[in-house]
N, CA, C and O of each residue as an XYZ file, in Angstrom:
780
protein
N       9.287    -28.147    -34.145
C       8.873    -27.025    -34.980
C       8.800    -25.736    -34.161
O       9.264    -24.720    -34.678
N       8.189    -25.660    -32.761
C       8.385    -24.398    -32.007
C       9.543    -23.931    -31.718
O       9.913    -22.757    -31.719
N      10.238    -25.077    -31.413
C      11.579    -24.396    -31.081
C      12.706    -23.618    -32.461
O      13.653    -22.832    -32.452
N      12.011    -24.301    -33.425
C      12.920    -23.567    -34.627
C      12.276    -22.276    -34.824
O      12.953    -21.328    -35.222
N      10.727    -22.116    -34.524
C      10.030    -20.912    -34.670
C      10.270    -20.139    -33.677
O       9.886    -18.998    -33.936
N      10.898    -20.270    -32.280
C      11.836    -19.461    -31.834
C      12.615    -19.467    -31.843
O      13.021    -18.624    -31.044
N      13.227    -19.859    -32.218
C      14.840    -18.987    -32.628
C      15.041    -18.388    -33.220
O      15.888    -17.531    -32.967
N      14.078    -18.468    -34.988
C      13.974    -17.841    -35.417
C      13.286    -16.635    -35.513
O      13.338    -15.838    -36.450
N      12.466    -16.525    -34.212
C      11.955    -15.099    -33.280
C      13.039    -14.507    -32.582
O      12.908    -13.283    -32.575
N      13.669    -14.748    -32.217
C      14.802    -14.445    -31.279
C      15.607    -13.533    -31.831
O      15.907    -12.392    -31.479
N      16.037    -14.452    -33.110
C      16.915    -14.523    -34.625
C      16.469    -12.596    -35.073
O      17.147    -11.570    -35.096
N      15.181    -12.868    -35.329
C      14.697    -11.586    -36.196
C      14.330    -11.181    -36.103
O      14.194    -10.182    -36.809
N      13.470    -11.552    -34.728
C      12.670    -10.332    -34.286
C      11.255    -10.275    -34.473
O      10.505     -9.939    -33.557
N      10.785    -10.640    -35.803
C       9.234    -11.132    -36.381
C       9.686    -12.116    -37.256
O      10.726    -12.324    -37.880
N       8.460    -12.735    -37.108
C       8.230    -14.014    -38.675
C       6.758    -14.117    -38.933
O       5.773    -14.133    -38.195
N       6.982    -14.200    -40.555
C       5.377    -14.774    -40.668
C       5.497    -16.233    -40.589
O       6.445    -17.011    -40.692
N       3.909    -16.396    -40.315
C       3.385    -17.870    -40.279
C       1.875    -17.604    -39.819
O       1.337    -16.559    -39.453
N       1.208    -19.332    -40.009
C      -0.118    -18.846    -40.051
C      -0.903    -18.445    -38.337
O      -0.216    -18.344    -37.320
N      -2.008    -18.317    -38.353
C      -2.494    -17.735    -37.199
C      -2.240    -18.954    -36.115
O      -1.840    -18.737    -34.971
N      -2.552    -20.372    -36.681
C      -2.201    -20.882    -35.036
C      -1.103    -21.660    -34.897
O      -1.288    -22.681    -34.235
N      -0.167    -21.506    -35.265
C       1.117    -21.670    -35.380
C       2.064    -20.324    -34.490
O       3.127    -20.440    -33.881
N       1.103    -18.927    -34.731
C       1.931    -18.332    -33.994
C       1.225    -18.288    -32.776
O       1.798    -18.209    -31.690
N      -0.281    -18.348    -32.946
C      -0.819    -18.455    -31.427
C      -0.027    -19.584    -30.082
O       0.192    -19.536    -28.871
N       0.204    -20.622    -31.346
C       1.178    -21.721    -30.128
C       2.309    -21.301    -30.238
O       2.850    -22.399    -30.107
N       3.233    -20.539    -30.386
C       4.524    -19.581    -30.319
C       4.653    -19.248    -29.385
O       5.498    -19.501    -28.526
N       3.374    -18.285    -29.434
C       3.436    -17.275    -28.487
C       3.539    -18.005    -26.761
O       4.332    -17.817    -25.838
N       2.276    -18.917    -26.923
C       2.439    -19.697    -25.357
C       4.056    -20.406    -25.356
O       4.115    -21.122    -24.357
N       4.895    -20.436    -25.845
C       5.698    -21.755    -26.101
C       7.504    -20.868    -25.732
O       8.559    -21.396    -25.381
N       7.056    -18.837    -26.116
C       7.791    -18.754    -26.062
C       7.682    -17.243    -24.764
O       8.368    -16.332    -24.301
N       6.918    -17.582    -24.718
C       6.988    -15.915    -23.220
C       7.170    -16.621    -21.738
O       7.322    -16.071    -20.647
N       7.111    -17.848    -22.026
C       7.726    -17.899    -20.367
C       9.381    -18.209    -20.326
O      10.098    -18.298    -19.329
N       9.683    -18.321    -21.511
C      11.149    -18.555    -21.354
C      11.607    -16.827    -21.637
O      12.691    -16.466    -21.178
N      11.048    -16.170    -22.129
C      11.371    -14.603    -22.584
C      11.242    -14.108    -20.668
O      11.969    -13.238    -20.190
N      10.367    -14.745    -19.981
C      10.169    -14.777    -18.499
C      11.490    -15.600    -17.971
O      11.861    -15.081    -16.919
N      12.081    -16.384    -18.236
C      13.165    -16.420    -17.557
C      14.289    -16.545    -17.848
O      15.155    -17.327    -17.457
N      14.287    -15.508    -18.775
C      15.282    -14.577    -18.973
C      15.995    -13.172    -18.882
O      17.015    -12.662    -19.348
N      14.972    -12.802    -18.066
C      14.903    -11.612    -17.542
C      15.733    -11.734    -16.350
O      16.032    -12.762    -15.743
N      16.063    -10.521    -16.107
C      17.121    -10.081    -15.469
C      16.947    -10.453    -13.766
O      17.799    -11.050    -13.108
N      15.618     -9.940    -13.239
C      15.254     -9.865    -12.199
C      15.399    -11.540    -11.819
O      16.070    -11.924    -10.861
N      14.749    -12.346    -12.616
C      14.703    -13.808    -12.536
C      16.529    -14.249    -12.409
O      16.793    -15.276    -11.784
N      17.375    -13.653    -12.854
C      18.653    -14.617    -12.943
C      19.681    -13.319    -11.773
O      20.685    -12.663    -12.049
N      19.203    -13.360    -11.016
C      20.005    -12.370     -9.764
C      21.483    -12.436     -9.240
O      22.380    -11.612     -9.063
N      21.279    -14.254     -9.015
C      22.387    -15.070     -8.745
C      22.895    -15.740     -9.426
O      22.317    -15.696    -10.512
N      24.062    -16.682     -9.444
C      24.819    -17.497    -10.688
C      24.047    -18.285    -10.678
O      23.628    -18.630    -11.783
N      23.433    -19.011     -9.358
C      22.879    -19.985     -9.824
C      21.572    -20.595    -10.291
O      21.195    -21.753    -10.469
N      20.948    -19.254    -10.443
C      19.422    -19.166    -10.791
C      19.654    -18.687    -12.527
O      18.985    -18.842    -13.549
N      20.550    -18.244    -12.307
C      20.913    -17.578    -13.815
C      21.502    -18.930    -14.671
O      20.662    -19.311    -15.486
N      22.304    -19.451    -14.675
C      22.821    -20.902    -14.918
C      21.260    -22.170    -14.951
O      21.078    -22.824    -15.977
N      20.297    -22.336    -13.729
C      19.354    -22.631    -13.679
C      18.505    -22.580    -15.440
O      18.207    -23.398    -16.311
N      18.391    -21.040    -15.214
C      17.156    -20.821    -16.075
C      17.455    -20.830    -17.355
O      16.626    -21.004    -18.248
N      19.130    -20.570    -17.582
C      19.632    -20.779    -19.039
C      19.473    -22.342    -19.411
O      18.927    -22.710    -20.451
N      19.972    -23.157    -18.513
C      19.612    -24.505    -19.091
C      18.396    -24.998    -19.334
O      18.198    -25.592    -20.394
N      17.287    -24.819    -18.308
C      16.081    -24.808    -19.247
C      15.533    -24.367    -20.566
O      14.833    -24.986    -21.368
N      16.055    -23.047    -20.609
C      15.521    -22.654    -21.891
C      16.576    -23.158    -22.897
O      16.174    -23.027    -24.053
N      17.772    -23.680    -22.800
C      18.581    -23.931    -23.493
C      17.655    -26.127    -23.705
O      17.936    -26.675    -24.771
N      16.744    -26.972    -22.684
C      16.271    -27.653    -23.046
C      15.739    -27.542    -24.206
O      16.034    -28.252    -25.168
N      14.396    -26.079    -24.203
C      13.631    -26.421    -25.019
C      13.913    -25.504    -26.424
O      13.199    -25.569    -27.425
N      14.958    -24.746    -26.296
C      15.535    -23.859    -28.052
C      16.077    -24.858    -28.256
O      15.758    -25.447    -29.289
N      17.035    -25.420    -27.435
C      18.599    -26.430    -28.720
C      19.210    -25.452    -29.357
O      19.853    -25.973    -30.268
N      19.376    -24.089    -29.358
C      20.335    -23.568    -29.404
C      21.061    -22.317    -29.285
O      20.746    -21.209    -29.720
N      22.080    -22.671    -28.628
C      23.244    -21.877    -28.018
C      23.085    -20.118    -28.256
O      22.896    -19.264    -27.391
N      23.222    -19.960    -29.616
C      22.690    -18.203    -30.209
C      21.989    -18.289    -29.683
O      22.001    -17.662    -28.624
N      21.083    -18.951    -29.947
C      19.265    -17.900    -29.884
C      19.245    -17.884    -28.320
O      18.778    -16.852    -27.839
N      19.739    -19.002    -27.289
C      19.872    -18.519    -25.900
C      20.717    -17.608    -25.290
O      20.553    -17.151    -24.159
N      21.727    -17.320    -26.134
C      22.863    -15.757    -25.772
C      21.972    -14.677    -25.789
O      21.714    -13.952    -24.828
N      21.332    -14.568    -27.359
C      20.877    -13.566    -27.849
C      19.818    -13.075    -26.701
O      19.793    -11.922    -26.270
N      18.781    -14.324    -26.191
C      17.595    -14.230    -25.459
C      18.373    -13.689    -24.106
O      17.908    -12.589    -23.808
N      18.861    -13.887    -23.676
C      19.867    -13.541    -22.506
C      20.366    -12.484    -22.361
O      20.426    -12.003    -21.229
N      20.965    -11.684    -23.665
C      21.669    -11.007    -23.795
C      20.369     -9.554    -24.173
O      19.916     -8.742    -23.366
N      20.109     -9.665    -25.480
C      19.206     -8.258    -26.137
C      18.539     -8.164    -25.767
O      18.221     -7.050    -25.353
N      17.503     -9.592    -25.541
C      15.734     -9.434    -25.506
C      15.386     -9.445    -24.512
O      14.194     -9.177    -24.364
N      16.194     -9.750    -23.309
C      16.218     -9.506    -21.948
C      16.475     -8.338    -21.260
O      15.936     -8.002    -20.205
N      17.829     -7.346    -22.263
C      17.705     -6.273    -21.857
C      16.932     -5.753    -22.087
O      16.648     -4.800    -21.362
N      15.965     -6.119    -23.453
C      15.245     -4.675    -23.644
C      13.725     -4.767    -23.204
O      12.983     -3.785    -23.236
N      13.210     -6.385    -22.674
C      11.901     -6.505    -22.375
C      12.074     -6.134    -20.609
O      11.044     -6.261    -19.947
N      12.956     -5.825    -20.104
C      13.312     -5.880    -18.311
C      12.141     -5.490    -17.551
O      11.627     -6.037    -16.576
N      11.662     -3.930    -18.487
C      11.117     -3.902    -17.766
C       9.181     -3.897    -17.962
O       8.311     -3.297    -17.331
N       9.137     -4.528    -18.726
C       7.607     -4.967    -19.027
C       7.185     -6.393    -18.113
O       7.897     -7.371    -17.886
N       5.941     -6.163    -17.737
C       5.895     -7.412    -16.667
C       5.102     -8.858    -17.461
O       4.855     -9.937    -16.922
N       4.866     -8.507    -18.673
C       4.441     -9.473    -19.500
C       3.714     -9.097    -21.018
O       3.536     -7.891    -21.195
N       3.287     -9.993    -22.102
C       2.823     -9.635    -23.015
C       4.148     -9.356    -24.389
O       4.130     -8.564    -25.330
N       5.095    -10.282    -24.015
C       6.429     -9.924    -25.141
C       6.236    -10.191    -26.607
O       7.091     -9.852    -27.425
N       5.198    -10.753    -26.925
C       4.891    -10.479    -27.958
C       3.585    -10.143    -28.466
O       2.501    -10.021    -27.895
N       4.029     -9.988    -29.992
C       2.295     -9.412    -30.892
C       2.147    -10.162    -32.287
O       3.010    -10.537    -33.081
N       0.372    -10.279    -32.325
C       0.498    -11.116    -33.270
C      -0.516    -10.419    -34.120
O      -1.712    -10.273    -33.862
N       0.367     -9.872    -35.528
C      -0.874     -9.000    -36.583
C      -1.207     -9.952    -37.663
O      -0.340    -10.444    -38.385
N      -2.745    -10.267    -37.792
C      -3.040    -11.034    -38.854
C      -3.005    -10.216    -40.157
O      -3.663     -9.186    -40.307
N      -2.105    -10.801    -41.189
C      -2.056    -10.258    -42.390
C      -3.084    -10.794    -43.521
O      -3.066    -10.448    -44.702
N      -3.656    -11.376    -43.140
C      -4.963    -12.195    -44.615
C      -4.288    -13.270    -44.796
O      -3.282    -13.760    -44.284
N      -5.207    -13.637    -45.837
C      -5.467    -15.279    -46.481
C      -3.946    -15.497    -47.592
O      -3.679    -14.754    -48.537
N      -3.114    -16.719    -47.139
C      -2.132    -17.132    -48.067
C      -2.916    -17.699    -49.645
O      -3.769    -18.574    -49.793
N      -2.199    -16.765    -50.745
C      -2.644    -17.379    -51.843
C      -3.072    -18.717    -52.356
O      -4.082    -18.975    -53.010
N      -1.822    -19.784    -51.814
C      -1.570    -20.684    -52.325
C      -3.191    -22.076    -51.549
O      -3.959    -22.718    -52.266
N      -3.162    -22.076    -50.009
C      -3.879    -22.680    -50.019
C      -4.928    -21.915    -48.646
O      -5.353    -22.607    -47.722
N      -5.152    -20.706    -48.737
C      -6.101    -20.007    -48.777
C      -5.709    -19.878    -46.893
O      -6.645    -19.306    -46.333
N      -4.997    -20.130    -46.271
C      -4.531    -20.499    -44.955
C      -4.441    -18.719    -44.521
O      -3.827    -17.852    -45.143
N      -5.339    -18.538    -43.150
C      -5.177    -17.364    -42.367
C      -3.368    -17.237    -42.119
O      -2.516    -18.107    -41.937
N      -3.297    -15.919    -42.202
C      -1.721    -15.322    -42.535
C      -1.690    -14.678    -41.032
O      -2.802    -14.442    -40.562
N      -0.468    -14.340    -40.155
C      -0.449    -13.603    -39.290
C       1.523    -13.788    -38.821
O       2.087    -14.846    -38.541
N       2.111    -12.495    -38.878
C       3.053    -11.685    -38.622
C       3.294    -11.865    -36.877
O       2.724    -10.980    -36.238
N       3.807    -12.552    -36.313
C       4.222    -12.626    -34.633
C       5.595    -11.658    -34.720
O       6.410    -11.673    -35.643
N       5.642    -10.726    -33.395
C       7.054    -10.379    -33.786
C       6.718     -9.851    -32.310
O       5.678     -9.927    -31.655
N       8.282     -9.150    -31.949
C       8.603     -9.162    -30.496
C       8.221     -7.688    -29.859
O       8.860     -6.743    -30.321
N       7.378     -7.443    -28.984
C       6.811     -5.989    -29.129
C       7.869     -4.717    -28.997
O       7.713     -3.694    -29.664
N       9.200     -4.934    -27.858
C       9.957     -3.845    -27.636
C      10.740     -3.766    -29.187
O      11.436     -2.780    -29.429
N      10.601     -4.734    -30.097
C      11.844     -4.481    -30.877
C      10.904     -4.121    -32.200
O      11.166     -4.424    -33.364
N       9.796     -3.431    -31.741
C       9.109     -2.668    -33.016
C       9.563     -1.178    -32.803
O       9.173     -0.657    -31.758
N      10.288     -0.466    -33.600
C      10.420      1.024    -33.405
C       9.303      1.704    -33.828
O       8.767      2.600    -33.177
N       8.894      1.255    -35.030
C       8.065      2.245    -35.747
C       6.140      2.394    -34.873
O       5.292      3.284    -34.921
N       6.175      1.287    -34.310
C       5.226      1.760    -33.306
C       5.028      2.147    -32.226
O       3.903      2.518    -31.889
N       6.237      2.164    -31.274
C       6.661      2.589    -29.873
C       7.347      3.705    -30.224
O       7.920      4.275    -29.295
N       7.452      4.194    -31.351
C       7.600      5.839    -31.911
C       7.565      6.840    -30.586
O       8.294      7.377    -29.751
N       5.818      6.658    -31.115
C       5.273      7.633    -30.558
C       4.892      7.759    -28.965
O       4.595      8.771    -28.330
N       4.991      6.481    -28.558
C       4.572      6.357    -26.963
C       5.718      6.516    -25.959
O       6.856      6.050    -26.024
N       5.134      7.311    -24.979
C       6.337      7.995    -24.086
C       6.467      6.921    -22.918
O       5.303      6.697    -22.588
N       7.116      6.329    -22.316
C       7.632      5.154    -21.459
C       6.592      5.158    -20.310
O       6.154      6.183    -19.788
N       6.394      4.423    -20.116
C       5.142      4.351    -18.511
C       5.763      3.887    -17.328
O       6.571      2.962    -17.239
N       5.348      4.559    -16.487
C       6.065      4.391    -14.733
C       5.322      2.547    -15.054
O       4.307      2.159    -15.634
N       6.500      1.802    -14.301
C       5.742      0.423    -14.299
C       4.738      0.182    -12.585
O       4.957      0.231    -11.374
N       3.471     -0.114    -13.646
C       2.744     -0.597    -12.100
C       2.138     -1.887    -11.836
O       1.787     -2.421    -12.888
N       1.886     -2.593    -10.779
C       0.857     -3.465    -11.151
C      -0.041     -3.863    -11.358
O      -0.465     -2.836    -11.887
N      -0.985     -4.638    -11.448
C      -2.091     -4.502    -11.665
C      -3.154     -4.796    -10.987
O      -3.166     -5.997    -10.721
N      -4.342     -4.052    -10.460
C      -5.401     -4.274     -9.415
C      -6.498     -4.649    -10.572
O      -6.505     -4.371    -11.771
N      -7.361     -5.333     -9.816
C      -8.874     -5.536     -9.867
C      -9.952     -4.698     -9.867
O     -10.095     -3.989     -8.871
N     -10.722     -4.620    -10.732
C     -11.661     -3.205    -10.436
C     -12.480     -3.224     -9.364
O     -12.896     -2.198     -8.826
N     -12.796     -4.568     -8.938
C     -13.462     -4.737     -7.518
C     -12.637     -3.827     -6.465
O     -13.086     -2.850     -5.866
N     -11.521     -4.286     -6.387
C     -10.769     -3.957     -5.336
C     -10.551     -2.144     -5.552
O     -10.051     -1.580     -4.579
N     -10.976     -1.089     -7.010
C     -11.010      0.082     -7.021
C     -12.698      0.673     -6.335
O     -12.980      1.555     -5.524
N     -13.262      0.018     -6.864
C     -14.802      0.064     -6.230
C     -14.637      0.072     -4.853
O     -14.564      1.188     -4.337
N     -14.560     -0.910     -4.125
C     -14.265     -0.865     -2.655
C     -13.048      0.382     -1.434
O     -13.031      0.921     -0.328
N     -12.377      0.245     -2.479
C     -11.430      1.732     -2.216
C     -12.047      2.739     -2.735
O     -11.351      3.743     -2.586
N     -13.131      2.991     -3.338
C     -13.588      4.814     -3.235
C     -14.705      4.383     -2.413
O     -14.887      5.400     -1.743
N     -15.828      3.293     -1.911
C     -16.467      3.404     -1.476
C     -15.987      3.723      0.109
O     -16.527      4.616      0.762
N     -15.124      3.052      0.536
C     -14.770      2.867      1.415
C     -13.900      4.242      1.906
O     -13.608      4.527      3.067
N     -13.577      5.001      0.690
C     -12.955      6.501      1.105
C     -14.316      7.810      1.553
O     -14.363      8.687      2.417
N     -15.358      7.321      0.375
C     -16.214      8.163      0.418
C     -17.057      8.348      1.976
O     -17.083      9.354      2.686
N     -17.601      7.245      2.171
C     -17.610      7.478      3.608
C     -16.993      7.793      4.953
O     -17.473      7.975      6.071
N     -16.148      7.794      4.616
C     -14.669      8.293      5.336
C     -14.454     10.084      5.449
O     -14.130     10.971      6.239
N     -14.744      9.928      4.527
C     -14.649     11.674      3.563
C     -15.962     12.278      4.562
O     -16.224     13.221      5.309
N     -16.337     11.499      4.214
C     -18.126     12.278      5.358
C     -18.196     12.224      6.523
O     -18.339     13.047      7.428
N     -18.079     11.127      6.446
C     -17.341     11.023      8.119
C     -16.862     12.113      9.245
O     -17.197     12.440     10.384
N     -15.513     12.628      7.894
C     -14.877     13.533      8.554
C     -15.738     14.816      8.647
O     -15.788     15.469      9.690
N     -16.377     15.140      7.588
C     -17.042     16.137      7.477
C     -17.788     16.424      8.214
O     -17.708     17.583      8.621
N     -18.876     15.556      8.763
C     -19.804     15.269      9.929
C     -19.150     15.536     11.092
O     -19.710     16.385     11.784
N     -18.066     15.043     11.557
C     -17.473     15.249     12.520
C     -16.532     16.731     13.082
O     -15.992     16.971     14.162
N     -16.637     17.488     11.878
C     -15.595     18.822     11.779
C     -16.530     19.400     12.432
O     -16.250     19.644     13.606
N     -18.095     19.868     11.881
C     -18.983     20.423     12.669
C     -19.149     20.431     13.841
O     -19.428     21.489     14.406
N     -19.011     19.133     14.600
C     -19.321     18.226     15.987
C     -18.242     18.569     16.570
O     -18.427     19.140     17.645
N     -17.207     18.433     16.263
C     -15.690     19.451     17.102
C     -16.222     20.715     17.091
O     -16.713     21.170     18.124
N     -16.199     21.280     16.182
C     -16.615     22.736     16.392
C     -17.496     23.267     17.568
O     -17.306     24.183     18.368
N     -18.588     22.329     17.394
C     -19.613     23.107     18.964
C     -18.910     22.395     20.453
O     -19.074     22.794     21.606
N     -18.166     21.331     20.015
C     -17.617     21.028     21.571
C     -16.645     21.701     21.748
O     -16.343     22.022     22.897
N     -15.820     22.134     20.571
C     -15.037     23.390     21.097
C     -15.709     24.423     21.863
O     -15.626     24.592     23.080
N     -16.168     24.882     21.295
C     -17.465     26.354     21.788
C     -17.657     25.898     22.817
O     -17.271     26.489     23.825
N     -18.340     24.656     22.889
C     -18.827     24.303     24.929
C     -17.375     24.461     25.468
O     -17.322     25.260     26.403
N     -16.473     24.040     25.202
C     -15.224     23.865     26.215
C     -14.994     25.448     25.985
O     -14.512     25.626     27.104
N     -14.978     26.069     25.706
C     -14.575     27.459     25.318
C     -15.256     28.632     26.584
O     -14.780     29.467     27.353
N     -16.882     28.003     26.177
C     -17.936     28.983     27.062
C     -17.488     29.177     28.287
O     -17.460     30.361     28.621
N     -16.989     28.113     29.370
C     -17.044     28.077     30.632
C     -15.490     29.173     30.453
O     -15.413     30.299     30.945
N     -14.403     28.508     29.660
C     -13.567     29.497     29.785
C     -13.729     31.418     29.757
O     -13.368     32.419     30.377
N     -14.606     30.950     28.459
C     -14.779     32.842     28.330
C     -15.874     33.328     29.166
O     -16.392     34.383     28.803
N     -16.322     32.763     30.210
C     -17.410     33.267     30.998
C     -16.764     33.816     31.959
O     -17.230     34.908     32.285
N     -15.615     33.375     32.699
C     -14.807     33.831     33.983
C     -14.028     35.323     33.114
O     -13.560     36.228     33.804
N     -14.005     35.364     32.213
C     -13.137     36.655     31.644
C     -14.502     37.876     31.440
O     -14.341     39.062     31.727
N     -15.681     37.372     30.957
C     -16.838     38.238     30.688
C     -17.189     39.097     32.312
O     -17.449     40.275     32.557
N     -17.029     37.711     33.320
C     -17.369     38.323     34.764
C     -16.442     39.413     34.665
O     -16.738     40.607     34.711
N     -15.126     38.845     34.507
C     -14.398     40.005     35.098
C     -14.356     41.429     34.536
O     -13.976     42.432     35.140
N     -14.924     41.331     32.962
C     -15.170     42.467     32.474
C     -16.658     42.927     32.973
O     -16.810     44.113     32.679
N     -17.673     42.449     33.554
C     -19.030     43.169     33.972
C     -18.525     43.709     35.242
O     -18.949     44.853     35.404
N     -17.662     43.243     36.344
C     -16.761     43.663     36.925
C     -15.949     44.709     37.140
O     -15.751     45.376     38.156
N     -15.460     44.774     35.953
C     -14.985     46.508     35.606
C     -15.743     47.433     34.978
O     -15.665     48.642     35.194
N     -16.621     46.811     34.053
C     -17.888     47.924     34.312
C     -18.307     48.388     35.062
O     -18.229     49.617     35.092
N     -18.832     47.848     35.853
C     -19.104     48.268     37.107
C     -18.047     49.469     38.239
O     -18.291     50.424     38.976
N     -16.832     48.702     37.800
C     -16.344     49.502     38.639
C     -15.746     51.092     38.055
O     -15.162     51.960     38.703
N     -16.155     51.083     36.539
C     -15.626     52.112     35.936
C     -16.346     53.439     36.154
O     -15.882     54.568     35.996
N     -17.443     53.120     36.507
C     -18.368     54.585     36.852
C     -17.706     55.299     38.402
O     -17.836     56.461     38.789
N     -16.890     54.011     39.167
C     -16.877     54.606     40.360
C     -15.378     55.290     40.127
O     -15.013     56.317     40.698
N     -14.603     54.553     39.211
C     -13.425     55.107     38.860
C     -13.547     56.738     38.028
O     -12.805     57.701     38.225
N     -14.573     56.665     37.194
C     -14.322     57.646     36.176
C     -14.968     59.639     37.545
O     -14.175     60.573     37.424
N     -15.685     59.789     38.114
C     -15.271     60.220     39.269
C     -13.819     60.750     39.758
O     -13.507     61.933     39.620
N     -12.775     59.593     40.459
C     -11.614     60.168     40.234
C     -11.102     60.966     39.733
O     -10.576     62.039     40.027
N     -11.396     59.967     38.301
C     -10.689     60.681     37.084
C     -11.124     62.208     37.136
O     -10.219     63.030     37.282
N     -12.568     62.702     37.016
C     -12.673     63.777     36.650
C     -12.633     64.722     37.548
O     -13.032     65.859     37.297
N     -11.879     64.169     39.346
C     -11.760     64.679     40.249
C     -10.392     65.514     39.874
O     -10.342     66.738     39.751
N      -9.188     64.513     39.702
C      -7.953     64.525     38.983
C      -7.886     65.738     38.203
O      -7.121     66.692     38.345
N      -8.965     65.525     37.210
C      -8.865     66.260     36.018
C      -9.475     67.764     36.839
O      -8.506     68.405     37.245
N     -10.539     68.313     37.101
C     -10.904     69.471     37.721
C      -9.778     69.843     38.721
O      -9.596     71.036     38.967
N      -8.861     68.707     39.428
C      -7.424     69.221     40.342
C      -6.489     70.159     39.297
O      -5.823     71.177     39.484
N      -6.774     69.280     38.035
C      -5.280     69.186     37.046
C      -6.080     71.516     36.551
O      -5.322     72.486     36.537
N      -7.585     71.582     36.276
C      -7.683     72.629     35.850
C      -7.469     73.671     36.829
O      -6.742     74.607     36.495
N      -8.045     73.661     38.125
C      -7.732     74.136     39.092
C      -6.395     74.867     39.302
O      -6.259     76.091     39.273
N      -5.234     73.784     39.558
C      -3.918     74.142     39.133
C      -3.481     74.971     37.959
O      -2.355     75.448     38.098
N      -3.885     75.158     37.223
C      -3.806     75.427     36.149
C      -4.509     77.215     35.967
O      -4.033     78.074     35.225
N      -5.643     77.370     36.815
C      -5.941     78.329     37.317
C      -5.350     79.618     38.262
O      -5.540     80.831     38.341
N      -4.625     78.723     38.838
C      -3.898     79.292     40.075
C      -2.671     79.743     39.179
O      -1.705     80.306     39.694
């Protein structure tokens, strides 16, 4: 019975039937929708491999082209979850939960509107917790430490700019004995200038 209920998924794309009929579908038919994917059949002989398995459990030939061929191209690149299952209500006849399985890429009218997603994988929220904790202190870290460069700069700095300060108290000093000259120069320069 599963295997006719996929093919005839394969076949059309959706089918109704009741809720756990497609719930066991669904397990019965996403790991073969898994190896049929592209990435999985690389080589002839993994590709040959995985067709005959799934060709064990369909029995038949279409519905394994088709799976090979469409639903492989078009699920490539989703890393799981190939199908959906919408419960439609209670069957008239003997009151049996109703539910619609159908193949998620080959719904247009609801992938309308959604714009394609970079594919990623998937982490643990533990493992996001531990990566900001583990940044945040890091972050301070640095911060703490920018300050702490800063004054050992300044110390390594001081001894440098102290030999340049001498040499400027140095020429202070020596500028009073220079400026003299100068205004020796300069009273020569008026002098001349006199004459």
């Amino acid at each position: 019975m599963l295997a006719n209920m996929a093919c005839s998924l394969i076949e059309h794309k959706r089918i109704n039937t009741t809720v756990a009929k497609a719930k066991a579908l669904k397990q019965f038919i996403e790991p073969l929708i898994t190896k049929s994917k592209a990435e999985n059949n690389q080589s002839l002989e993994k590709g040959t491999h995985n067709r005959r398995i799934v060709f064990k459990n369909l029995r038949d030939k279409t519905a394994v082209t088709e799976l090979f061929a469409t639903v492989a191209e078009k699920v490539g690149d989703r890393p799981g979850g190939y199908t959906r299952i919408i419960k439609l209500g209670n069957r008239l006849g003997d009151n049996a939960d109703m539910a619609m399985i159908e193949l998620v890429d080959f719904n247009e009218i609801y992938n309308a509107g959604k714009a394609k997603k970079k594919k990623t994988t998937r982490r643990s929220r533990s493992a996001k917790k531990t990566e900001t904790t583990a940044a945040a202190p890091a972050e301070t870290a640095v911060a703490e430490e920018a300050p702490k460069a800063a004054t050992k700069a300044e110390e390594v700095e001081t001894p440098a700019e102290a030999a340049p300060k001498a040499e400027t108290k140095a020429e202070e000093t020596e500028t009073p004995k220079e400026a003299p000259s100068n205004e020796a120069s300069e009273e020569t320069k008026t002098d001349d200038s006199k004459e």
